[in-house]
N, C-alpha and C positions, 0 to 999 in steps of 0.2 A: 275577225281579221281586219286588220286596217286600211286594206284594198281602195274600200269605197273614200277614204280622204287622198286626196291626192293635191300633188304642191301644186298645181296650176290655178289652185281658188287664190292663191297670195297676189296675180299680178290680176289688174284692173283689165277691165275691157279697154281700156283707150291704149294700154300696156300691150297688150295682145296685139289692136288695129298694128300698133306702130311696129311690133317682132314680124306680124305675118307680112307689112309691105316691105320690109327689110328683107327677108326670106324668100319674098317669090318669087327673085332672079336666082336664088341658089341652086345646086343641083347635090342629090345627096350624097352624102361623105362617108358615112357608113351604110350597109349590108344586110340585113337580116338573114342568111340564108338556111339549110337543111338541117345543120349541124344546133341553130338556136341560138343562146347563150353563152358560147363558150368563155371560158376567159379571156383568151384570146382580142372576142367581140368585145370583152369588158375594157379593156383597157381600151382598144381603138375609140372605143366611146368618151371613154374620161377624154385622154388625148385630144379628141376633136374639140370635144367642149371647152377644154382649158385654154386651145388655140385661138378659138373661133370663137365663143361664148352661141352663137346660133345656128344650129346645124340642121341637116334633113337627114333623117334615117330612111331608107325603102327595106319594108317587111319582103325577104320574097317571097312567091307564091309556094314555095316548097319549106317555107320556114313550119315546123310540128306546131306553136301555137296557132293560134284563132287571133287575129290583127288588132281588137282592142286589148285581149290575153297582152300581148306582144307589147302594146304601146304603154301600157301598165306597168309591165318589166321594166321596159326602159326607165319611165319616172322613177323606179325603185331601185333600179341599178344607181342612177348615177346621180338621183336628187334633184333632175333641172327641174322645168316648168315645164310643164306642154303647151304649146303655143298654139299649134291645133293637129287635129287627125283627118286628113283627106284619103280617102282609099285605103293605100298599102306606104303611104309618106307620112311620118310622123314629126312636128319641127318639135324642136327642144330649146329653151333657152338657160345658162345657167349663168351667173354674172360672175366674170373671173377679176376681183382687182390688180393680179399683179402682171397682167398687161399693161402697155403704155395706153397712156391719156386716149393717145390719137386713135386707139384699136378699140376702146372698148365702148359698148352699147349706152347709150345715153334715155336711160326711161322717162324723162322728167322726174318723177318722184318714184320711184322703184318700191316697193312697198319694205325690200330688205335693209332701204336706208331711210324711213320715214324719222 
């Protein structure tokens, strides 16, 4: 199973420093709750990321997986990066170009535009 590759190997550590200081005034935007993965949870996820490109997911503590289980899904659900996993907060990044200039994340070299 392909579990073990996951997209966060694509962005650089200096890529990451710059997502997580970005990130660590945000508050999260999606939910993890009891119900799991609904699709429901699927879309609000696309959604947030196409709006936001950098979001914070919170696993709750009633959600049925096991929180890296969980943070796993998410990379597989919706393709972003994981930016990092602290506790039960998962950031995600995914670069959206058809945002305006002024909205979207500036990596210096992104590794998906090398």
């Amino acid at each position: 199973m392909p579990d073990k590759t996951i997209v966060s190997s694509e962005l650089t550590s200096a890529q990451k420093k710059f997502l997580r200081s970005r990130a660590h005034h945000l508050d999260p935007v999606v939910y993890v709750g009891r119900e799991g993965f609904t699709s429901t949870l699927r879309q609000a996820l696309k959604a947030a990321l196409k709006a936001h490109e950098l979001i914070k997911v919170k696993i709750g503590q009633n959600c049925p997986l096991e929180r890296k289980v969980a943070a796993q899904e998410l990379i597989n659900i919706t393709g972003a990066h994981l930016v990092q996993s602290i506790g039960r907060i998962v950031t995600l990044y995914l670069a959206n170009p058809d945002l305006p200039p002024e909205k979207q994340l500036r990596l210096g070299s992104p590794a998906s535009d090398s």
